[in-house]
N, C-alpha and C positions, 0 to 999 in steps of 0.2 A: 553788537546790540544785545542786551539783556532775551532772554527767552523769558520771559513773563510768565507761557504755557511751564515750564520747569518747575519758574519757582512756586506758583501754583498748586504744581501738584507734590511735590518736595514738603510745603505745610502742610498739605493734606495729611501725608506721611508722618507730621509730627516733628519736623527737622528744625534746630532753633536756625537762625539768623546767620553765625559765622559758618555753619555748618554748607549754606545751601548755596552762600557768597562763593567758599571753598568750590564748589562741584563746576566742574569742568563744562558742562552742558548746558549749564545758565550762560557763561560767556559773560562774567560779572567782571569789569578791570575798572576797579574805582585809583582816583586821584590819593596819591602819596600822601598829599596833605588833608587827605578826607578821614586819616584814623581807623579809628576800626572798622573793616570790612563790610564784617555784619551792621554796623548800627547804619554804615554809609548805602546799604542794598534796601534794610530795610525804611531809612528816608525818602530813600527814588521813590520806594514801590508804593507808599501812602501818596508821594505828589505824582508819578507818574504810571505807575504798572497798575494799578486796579483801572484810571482810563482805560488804557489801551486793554484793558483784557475784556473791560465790558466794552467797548466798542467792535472789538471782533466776535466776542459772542452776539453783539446786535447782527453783523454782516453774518456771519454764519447763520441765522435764524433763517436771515432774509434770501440767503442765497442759495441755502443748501437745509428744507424744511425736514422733520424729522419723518420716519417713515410711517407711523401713523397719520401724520398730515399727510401726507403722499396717497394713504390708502383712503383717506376719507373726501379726496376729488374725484370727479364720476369718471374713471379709467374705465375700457374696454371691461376689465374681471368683472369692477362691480355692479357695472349696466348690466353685465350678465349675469351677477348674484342675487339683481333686484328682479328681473324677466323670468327666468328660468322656472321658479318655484311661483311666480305671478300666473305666468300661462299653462303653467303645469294644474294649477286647481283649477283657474277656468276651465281647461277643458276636462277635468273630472266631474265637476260640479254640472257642468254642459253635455258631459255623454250621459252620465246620469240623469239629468232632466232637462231632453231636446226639448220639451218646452215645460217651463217659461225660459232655461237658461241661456239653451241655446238655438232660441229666434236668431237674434240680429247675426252671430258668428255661429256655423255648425259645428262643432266636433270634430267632426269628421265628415270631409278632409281638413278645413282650413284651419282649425286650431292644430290639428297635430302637424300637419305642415310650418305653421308658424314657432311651435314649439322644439320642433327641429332644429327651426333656421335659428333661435334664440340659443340653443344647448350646444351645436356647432359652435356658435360664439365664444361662449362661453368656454368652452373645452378649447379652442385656438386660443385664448384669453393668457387662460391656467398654461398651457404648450407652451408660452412666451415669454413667460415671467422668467426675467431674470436672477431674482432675488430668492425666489424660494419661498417668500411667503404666501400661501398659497388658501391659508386659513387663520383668519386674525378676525378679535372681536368685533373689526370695523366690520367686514365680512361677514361675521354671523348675523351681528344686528343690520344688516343688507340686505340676508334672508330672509329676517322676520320680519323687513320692512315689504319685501316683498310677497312674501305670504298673504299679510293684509293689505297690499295692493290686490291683488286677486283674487279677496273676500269682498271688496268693496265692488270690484269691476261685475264680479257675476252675479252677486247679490243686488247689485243697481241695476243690471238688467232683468232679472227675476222679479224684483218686484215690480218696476216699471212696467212688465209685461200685464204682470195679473193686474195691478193694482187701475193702470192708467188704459190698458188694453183688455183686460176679462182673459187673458189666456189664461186656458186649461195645464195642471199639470200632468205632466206624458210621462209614463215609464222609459228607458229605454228598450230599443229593438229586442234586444237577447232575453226582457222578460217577456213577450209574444211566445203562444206555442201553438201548436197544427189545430185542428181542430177537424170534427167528422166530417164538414163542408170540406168536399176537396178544392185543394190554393186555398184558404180560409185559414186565417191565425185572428187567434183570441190574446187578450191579456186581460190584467188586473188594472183596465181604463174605466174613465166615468163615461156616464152617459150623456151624448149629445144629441141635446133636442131644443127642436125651436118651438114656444107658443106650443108645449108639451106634448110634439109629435117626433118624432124619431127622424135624425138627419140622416137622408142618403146623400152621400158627396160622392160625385166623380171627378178623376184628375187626367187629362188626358189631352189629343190634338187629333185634331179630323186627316192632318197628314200620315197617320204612325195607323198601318194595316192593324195592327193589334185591337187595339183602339176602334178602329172602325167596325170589325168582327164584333168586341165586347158588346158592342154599344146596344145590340138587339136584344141581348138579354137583360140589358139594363131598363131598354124602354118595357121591355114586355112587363116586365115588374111593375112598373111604374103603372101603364095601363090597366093592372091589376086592384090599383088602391087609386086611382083617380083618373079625372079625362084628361090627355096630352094635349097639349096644342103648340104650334112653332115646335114641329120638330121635323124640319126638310131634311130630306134625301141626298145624299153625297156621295163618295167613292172619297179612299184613300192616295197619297201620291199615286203618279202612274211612275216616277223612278225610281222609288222601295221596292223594297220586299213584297210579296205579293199587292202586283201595282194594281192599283184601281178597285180594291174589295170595297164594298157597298157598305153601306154606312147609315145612320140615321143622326142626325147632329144636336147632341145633347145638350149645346150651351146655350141657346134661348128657349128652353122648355119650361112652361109654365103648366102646373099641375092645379088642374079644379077637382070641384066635389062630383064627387061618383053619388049620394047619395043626403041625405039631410046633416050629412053629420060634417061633410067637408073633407078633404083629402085627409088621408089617416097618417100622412108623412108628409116630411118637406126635404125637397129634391134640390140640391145645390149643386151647380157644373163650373168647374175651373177649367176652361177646354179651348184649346188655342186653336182658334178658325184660320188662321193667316194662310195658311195652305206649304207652311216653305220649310221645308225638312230639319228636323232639328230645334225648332222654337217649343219654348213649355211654357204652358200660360202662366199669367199671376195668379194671387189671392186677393180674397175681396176681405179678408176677415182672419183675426189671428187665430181663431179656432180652423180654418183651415190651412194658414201656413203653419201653424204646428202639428199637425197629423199629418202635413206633406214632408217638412223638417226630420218629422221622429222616424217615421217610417215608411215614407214612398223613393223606394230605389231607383225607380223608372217608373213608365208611363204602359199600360193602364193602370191605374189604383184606385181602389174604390173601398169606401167607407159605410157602413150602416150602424147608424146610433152611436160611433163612437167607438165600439166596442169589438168591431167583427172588421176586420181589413183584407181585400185581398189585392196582392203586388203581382203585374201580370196578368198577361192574357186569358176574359175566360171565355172566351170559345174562339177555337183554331180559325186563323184566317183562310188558309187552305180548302179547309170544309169547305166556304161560301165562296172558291175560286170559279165552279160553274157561271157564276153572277156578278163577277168582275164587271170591269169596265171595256175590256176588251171582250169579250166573251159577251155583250149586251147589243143590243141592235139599236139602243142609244145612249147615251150618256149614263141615264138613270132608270131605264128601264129592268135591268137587273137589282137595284135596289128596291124600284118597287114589289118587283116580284119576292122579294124576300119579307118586305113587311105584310104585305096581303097573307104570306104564309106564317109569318110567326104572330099577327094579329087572329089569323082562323085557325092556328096550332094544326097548318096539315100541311103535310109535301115535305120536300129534303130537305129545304131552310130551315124549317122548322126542329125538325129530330136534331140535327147540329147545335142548336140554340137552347133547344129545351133542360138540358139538363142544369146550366149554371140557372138559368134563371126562372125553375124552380127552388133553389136554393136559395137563390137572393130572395123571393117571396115568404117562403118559411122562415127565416131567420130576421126577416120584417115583422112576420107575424110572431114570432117568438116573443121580440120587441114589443109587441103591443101586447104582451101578457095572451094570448093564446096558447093553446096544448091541443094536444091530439083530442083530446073527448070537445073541447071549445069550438077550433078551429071551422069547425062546418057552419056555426051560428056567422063567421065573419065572412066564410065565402060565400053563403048565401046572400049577403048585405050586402059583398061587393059583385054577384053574380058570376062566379069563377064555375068554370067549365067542369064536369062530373072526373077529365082525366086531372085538369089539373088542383082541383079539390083533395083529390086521392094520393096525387106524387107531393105534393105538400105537408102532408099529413105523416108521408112514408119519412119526409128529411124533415118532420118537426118531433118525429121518436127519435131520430138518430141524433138530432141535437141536443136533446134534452135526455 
């Protein structure tokens, strides 16, 4: 049988007719009576060898695609050429702005987790190739397809955030630094206020001792720029860490006016009552899951105006272990005795407590545009005690 593919490539080469009838690897044996060789190969190959050659290049097409068709099916590489630099900007885009970018997926962990599991792929992917091709146009434009996969994803959720939700833009964590309130970190955040008063948010759970310590420096403050009310008495687990510390329960507190003017602040509590170790409340509000997003590591955390965070404990549960739940002669009688004392600022509960939450007071009033030479005009208004007029005054130099 004629080799077709020979003769093929034989004219490519330029060969006339008897030349290529001649060559031993076509396998050309024409009829005696067919004359000249060459004119008898090249008769066949008009009525029969261009069929058969484009027939086998259709089979070949169809059976065996070329390898750019090969690279341009979604093979393991390129799912993983289009992912990798996809989840790679989300979560830059998303450590850089835990909020708005990265609400719905954190940063950190789950994007870089996920970014893992995608670059692993990808890297067994590229390990596997047979071929060697490992970098080809199909591949690069894979890249850039997935690039703007990954402008669209974090950029859809960014705006949706603000636009559909009001979320705030957040720097991230690592632009926060100390500040003279000890635990206290500042950054370059906006201001959050509700009905033009200064948000105090706390985020925390009536189970977690930490938590339940904090809590008296929080109410005391509070007490200080409005009347409390719904704020029962509790204890901490009795199987944590210092079990049963006294507590005061900030998440149905309701803040009225101290005075004509109406409370000088609005108090928001994200604080999980369930009582069962390890649960962490929700948010009511995307402004406060994006300050819980950007920067609450753990539980306690507490917020004022947006601008002033502190992550962790601020007053030692241990101090108030005299007044546990064990240590009480009933459930809540050691609680009470802690509020009676940080309500009259006297006795041991008190001195434990006092220091954070003269600072959360100053840095209230800072908020509301008072200064050291001011400041007596507002604690007069709100009727604040002659010590804690003074210590207020002492941490509203040191913050400013």
């Amino acid at each position: 049988m004629v080799d077709w593919d020979r003769v093929q490539e034989l004219r490519r080469k330029g060969w006339d007719w008897a030349d290529i009838a001649k060559d031993l690897k076509v396998d050309f044996h024409p009829d005696a009576s067919a004359g000249s060789p060459g004119r008898a190969l090249r008769a066949l190959y008009h009525r029969t060898g261009r069929r058969v050659l484009a027939a086998e290049a259709q089979e070949t097409k169809t059976k065996r695609p070329r390898k750019e068709e090969l690279e341009r099916r979604w093979t393991l590489t390129r799912v993983g050429y289009a992912l990798v630099p996809a989840v790679a900007l989300w979560f830059v885009l998303a450590f850089v702005a835990p909020s708005p970018v990265g609400l719905l997926v954190p940063a950190v962990p789950y994007l870089a987790l996920v970014l893992a599991g995608v670059g692993f792929v990808l890297t067994y992917a590229l390990w596997r190739k047979a071929d060697g091709r490992r970098w080809t146009k199909v591949y690069q434009r894979t890249v850039v397809g997935g690039v703007v996969l990954g402008l669209v994803i974090a950029g859809t959720i960014g705006l949706a955030a603000v636009i559909v939700f009001g979320c705030p833009y957040l720097p991230p964590a690592s632009s926060l630094s100390g500040s003279t309130a000890p635990g206290w970190e500042s950054g370059p955040l906006p201001a959050w206020q509700s009905n033009g008063a200064p948000v105090v948010f706390f985020y925390g759970a009536t189970w977690c001792p930490y938590c339940s310590a904090s809590s008296w420096a929080i109410y005391k403050a509070l007490t200080e720029y409005g009347t409390v009310s719904n704020a029962p008495a509790d204890h901490s687990s009795l199987s944590d860490v210092y079990p049963g510390t006294p507590e005061v329960v900030l998440a149905g507190i309701t803040l009225g006016s101290k005075n004509a003017h109406g409370p000088a602040i609005s108090f928001q509590a994200a604080e999980d009552t369930s009582g069962n170790e390890g649960s962490y409340p929700g948010t009511s509000s995307c402004y406060q899951q994006a300050y819980v997003t950007a920067y609450a590591s753990g539980i306690p955390y507490l917020v004022v105006n947006g601008q002033m965070v502190h992550i962790g404990t601020l007053v030692d549960p241990l101090s108030l272990a005299p007044w546990n739940w064990a240590n009480s002669s009933d459930t809540l009688s050691g609680a009470a005795t802690v509020r009676a004392a940080v309500l009259n600022e006297t006795g041991a509960p008190w001195s434990n407590v006092q220091g954070q939450a003269w600072w959360i007071i100053a840095i209230i009033a800072n908020d509301l545009g008072y200064t050291t030479v001011t400041v007596s005009t507002l604690g007069s208004e709100y009727n604040w005690s002659a010590s804690t007029l003074q210590n207020v005054t002492s941490d509203l130099r040191s913050i400013t």
